[in-house]
MIDO-789939 format. One record per atom (N, C-alpha, C): x, y, z negated; residue in three letters. Coordinates in pm, whole numbers, plus 50000, padded with zeros to 5 digits. Atoms other than C-alpha are relative to their C-alpha. Example, Ala and Ser with C-alpha at 12.3 -4.5 7.8 and 13.67 -1.06 7.14 Angstrom:
REM MIDO-789939
500894988150000ALA;512304955049220ALA;500905012050000ALA;499184988150006SER;513674989449286SER;499235010949927SER;
***
This chain:
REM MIDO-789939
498975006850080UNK;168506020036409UNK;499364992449883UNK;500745007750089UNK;166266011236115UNK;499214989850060UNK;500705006949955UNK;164215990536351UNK;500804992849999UNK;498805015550012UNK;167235967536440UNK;500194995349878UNK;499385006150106UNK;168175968936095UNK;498924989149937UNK;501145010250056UNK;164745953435960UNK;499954988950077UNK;500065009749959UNK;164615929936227UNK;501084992649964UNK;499025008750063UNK;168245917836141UNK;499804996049866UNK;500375001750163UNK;167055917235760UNK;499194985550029UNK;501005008650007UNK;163965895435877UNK;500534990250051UNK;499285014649933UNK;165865869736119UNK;501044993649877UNK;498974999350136UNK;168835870635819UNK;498994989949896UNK;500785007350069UNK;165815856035593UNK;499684992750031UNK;500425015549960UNK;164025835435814UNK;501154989349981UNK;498885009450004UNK;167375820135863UNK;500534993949909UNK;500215006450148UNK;167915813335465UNK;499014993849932UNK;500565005550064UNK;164855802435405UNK;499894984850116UNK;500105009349891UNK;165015776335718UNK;501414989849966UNK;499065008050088UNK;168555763535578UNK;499944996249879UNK;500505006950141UNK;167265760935221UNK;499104987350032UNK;501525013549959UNK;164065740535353UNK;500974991150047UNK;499455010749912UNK;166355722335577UNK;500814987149895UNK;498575004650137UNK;168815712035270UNK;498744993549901UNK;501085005150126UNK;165355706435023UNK;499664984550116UNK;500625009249911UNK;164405681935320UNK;500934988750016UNK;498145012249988UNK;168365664435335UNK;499504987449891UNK;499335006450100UNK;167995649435020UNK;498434987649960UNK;501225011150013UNK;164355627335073UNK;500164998750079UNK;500655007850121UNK;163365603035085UNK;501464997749914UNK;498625007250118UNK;166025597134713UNK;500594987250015UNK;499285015749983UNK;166345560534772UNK;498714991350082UNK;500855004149906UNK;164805531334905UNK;500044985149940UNK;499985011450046UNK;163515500334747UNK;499444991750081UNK;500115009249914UNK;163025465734906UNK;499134993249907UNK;500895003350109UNK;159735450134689UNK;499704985450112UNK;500635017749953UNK;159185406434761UNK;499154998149935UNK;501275008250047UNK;155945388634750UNK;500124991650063UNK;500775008049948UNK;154715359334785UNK;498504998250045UNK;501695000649961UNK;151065354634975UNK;499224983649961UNK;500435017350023UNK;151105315034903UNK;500095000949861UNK;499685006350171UNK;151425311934499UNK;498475004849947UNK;500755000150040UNK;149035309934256UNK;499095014750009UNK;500594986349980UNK;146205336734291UNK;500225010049881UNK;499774991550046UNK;146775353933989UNK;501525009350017UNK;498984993749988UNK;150005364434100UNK;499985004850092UNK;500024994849859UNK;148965374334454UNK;499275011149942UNK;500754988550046UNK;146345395134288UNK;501095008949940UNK;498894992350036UNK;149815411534077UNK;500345008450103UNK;499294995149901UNK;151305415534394UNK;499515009650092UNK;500324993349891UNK;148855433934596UNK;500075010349916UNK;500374983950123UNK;147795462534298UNK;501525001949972UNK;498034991250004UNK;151715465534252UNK;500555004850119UNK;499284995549843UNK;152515471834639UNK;498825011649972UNK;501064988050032UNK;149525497634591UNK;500385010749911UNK;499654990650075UNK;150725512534296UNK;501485004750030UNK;498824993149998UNK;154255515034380UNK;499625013150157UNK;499914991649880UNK;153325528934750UNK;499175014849981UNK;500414987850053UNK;151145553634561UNK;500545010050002UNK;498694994150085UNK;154395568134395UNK;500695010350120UNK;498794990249916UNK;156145577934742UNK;499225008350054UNK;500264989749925UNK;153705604734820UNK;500885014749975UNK;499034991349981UNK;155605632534910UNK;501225000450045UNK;499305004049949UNK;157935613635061UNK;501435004149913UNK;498994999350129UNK;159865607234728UNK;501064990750025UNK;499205016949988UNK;161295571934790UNK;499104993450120UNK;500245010249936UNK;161075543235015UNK;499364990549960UNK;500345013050051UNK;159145514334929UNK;499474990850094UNK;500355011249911UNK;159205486435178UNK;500094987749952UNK;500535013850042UNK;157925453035133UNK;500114984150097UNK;499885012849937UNK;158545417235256UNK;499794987349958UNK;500705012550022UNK;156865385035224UNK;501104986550063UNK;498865006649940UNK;160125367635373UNK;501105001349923UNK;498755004650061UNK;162435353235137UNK;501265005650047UNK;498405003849916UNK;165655349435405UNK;500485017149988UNK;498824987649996UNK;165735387135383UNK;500655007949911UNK;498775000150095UNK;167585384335088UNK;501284999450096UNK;499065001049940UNK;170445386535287UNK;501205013450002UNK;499744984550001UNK;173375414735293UNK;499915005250126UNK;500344990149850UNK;172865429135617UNK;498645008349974UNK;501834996250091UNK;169015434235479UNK;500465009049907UNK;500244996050042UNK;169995442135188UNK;500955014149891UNK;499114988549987UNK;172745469235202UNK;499515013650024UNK;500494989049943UNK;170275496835305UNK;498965004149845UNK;501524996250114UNK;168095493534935UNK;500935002149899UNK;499354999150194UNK;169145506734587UNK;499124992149922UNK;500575003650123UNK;166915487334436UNK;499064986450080UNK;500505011049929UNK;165435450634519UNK;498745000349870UNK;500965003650139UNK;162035444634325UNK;499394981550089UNK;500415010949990UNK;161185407434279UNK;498265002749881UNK;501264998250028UNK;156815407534244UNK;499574990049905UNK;500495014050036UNK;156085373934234UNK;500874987550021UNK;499625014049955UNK;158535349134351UNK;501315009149952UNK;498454997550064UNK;162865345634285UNK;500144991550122UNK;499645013649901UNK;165165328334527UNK;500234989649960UNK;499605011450069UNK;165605297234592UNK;500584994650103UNK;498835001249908UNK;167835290434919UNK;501325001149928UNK;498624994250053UNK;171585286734811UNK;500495013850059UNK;499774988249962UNK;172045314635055UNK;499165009849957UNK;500584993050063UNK;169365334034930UNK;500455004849857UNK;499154995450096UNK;170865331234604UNK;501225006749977UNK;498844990449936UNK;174095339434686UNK;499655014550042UNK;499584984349968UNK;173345371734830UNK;499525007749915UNK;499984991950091UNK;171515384734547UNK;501285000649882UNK;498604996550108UNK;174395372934319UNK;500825007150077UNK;498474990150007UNK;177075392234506UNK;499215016350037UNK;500524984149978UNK;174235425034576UNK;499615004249853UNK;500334992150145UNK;173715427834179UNK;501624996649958UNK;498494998450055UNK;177785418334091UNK;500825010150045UNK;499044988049931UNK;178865446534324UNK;498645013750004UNK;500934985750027UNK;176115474834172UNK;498365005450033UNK;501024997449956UNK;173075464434332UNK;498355004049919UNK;501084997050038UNK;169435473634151UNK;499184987949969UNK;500855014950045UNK;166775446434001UNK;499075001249937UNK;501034996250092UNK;163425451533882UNK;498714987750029UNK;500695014750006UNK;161485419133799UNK;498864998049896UNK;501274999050070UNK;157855414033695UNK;500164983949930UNK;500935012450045UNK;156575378533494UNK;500624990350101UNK;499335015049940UNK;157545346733735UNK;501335006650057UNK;498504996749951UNK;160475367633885UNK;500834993349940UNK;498815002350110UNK;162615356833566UNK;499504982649978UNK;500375016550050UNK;160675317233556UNK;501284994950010UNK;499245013049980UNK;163365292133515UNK;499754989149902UNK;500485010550073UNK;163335258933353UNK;501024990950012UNK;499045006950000UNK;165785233033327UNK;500344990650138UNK;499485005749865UNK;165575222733662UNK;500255006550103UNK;499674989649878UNK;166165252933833UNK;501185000350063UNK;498755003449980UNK;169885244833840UNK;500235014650067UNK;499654988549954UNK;170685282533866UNK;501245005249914UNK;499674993950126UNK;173465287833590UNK;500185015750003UNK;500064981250009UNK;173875324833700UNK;498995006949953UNK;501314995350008UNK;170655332933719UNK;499505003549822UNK;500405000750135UNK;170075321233348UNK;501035011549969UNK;498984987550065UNK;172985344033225UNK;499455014750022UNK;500334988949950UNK;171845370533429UNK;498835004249929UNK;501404992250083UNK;168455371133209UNK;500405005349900UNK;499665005850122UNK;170545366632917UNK;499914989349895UNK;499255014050108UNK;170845331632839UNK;498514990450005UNK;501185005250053UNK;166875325532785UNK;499574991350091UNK;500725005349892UNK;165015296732964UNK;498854999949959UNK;501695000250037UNK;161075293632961UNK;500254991049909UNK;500195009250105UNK;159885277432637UNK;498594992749999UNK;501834999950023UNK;155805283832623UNK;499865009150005UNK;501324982449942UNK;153305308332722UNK;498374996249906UNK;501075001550100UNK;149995313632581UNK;499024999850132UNK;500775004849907UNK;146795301132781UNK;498575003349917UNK;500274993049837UNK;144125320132876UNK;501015012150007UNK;499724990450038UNK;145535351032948UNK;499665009849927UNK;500444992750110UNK;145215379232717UNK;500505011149988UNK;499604982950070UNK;145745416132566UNK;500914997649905UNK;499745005650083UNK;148075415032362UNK;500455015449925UNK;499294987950041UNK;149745443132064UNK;501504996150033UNK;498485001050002UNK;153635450832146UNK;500425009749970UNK;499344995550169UNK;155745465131950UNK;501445002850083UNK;498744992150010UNK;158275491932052UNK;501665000849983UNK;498515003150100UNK;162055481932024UNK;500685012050021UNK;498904989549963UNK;164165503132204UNK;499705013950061UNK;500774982450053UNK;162645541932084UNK;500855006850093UNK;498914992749971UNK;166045555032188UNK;500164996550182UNK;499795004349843UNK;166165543232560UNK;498855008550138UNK;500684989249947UNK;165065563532858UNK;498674990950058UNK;501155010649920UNK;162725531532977UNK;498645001249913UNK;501115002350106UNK;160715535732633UNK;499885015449946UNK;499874990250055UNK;161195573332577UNK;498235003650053UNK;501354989850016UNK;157815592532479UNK;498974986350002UNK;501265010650015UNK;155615557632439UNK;499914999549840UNK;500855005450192UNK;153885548232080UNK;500994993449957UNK;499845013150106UNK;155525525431841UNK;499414989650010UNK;500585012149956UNK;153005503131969UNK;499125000450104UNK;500994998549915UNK;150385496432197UNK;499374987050055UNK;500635011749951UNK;147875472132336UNK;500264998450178UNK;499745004449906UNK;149185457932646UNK;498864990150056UNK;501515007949927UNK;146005445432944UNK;500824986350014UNK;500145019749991UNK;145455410432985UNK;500994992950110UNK;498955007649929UNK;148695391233088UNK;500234981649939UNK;499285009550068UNK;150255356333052UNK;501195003749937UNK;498524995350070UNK;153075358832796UNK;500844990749986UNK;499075014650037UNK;156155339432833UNK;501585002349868UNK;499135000350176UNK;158195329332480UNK;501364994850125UNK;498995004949959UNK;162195323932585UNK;500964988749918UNK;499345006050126UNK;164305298632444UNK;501464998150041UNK;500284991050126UNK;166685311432296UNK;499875014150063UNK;500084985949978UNK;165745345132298UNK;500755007950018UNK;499264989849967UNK;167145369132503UNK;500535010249874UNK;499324989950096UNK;167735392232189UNK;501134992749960UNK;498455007650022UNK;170705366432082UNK;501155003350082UNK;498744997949916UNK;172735378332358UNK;500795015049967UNK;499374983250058UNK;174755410932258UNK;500135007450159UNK;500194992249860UNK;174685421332654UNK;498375003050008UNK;501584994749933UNK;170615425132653UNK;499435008749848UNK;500914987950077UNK;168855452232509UNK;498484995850017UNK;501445004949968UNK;165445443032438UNK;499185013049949UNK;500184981249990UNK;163325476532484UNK;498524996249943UNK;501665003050063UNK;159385459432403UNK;499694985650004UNK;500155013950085UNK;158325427132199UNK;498674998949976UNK;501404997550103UNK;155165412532102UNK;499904999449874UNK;500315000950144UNK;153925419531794UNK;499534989049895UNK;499845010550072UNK;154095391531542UNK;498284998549952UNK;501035001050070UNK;150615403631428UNK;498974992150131UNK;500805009949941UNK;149055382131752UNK;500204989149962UNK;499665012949992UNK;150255352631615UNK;498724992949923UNK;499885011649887UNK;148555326431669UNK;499245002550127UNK;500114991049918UNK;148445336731988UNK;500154992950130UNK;500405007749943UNK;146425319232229UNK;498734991149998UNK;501025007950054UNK;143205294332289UNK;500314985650033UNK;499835012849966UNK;144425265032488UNK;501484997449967UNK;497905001050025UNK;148575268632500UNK;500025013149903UNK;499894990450090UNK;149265286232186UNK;501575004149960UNK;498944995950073UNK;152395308432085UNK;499874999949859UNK;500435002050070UNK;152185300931714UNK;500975009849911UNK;499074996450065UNK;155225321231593UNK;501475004350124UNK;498934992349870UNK;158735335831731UNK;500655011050021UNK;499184989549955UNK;160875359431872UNK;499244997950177UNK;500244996649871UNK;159125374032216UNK;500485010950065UNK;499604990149978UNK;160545398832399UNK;499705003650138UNK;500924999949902UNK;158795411532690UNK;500345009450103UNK;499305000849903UNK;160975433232863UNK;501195006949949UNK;498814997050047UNK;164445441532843UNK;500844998050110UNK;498354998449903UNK;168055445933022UNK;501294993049992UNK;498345004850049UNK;170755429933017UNK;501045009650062UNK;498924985249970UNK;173325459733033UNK;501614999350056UNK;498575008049910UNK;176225441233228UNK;499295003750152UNK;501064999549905UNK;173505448433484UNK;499245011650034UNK;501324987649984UNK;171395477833668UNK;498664991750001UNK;500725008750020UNK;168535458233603UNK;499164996849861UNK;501364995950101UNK;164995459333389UNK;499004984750055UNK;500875006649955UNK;162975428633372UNK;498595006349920UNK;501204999050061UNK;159105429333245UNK;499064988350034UNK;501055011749990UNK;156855404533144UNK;498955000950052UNK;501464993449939UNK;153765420033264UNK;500184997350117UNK;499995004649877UNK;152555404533608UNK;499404990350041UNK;500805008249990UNK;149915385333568UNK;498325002750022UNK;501624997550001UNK;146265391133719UNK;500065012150035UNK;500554987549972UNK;144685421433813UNK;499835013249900UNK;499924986750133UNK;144885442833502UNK;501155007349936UNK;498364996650036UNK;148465449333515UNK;499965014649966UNK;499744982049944UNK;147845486133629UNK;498825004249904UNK;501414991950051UNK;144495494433417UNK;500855009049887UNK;499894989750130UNK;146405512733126UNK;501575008750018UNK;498854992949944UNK;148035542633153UNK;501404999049920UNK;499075003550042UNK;150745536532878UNK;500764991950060UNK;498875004849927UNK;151805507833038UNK;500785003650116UNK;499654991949907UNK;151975526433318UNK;501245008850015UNK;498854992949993UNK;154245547933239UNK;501584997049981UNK;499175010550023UNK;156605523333060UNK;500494993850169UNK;499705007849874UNK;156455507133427UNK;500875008850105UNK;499914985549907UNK;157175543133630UNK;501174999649909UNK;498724996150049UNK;160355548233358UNK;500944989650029UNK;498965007049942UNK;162075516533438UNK;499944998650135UNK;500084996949869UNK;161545521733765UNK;501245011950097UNK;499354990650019UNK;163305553733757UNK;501294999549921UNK;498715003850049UNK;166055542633505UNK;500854992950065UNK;499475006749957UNK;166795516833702UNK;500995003850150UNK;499874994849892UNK;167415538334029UNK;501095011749928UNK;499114989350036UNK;169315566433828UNK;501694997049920UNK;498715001350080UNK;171905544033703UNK;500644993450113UNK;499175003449851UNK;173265537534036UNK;501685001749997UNK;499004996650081UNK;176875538633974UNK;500535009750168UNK;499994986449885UNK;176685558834338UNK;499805011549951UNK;500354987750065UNK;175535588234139UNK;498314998749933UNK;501374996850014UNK;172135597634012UNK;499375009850087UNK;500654992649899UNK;169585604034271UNK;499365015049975UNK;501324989150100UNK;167595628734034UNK;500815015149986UNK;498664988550007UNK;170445651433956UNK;499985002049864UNK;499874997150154UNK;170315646033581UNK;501195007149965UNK;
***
């Protein structure tokens, strides 16, 4: 009788710990992001693009998240892109009316957006007016030429994208682009890290001389984190930024208005 009973004890367990595992196993991969490159654009941005598909695919060991990648514009599309919480633009933005279109109605109906350095380029001939709004308002003004290190300067302490970083820090060698007018004018964008006024003049050939920079930030009408950083091969060398990069990453995915994947 005790023999049956232990064996029913032991099957009884196996069997709880085989439905726990089974249930720890339900809930990965958390989500599943859709990351665009371009292979044709200027090389410093291809160089961005490969060490960022590297570093993000790093991230899903353990089979945390999804991170699939496509070098094909068109699959901006919703059929595509109904299966991702989160679209990351590397190096390139659309530029098909249909292409456009489907990101405007996959970020107006809750979709995800995480955009490095040319992601956010526009210019007065982009003829996008959404698009501009959607940054908050800013179009390219000037950048600084060569690229460079630069100090930036801490805005938004209180935010989970900037929680536990310095007050400041030296950011690796990027191009920096000035907006005009600056996204901080808009009362929908939160601007979370700025450069520090103390680079100014700031530059050797194209010089930022002065300004309001703001280098990455949200516009909060929006799930959606841009960052200036995304230029060259040194994106990834420092771990601060690093981490800054890994929190909006994660903010951006937990404010899903589906729930939070994390279980905050």
């Amino acid at each position: 009788m005790n023999s049956k009973r232990s064996i029913l004890l032991a099957v009884t367990v196996f069997l709880l710990v085989l439905i726990q595992s089974s249930s720890l196993h339900a809930q990965f991969p958390r989500f599943k992001v859709l990351a665009f490159y371009n292979p044709h654009v200027e090389p410093a941005h291809t160089d961005f693009s490969r060490d960022a598909i590297k570093f993000f695919k790093e991230l899903t060991i353990g089979n945390g998240f999804v991170f699939d990648t496509t070098s094909t514009m068109n699959d901006l599309n919703e059929t595509k892109l109904k299966d991702y919480q989160l679209v990351m633009m590397l190096n390139d933005f659309p530029h098909s009316d249909a292409q456009r279109k489907a990101f405007e109605n996959y970020m107006e109906n809750g979709g995800g957006w995480y955009g490095f350095h040319v992601a956010a380029y526009n210019d007065r001939t982009t003829n996008w007016p959404w698009f501009v709004k959607f940054l908050g308002g800013g179009v390219f003004y000037r950048n600084n030429w060569p690229p460079m290190p630069a100090k930036v300067v801490v805005d938004g302490k209180d935010h989970p994208v900037t929680k536990g970083l310095p007050g400041t820090f030296i950011a690796p060698v990027n191009e920096w682009y000035q907006w005009k007018p600056s996204p901080r004018e808009n009362k929908d964008v939160k601007v979370l890290v700025s450069l520090s006024p103390e680079n100014y003049p700031f530059g050797l050939k194209d010089i930022i001389p002065d300004g309001d920079v703001p280098v990455v930030w949200t516009n909060t009408k929006y799930r959606m984190v841009y960052l200036n950083m995304g230029h060259g091969p040194y994106i990834f060398s420092d771990a601060t930024q690093n981490k800054l990069i890994i929190a909006a990453l994660r903010w951006v995915i937990a404010t899903d208005k589906r729930g939070n994947v994390f279980g905050d």
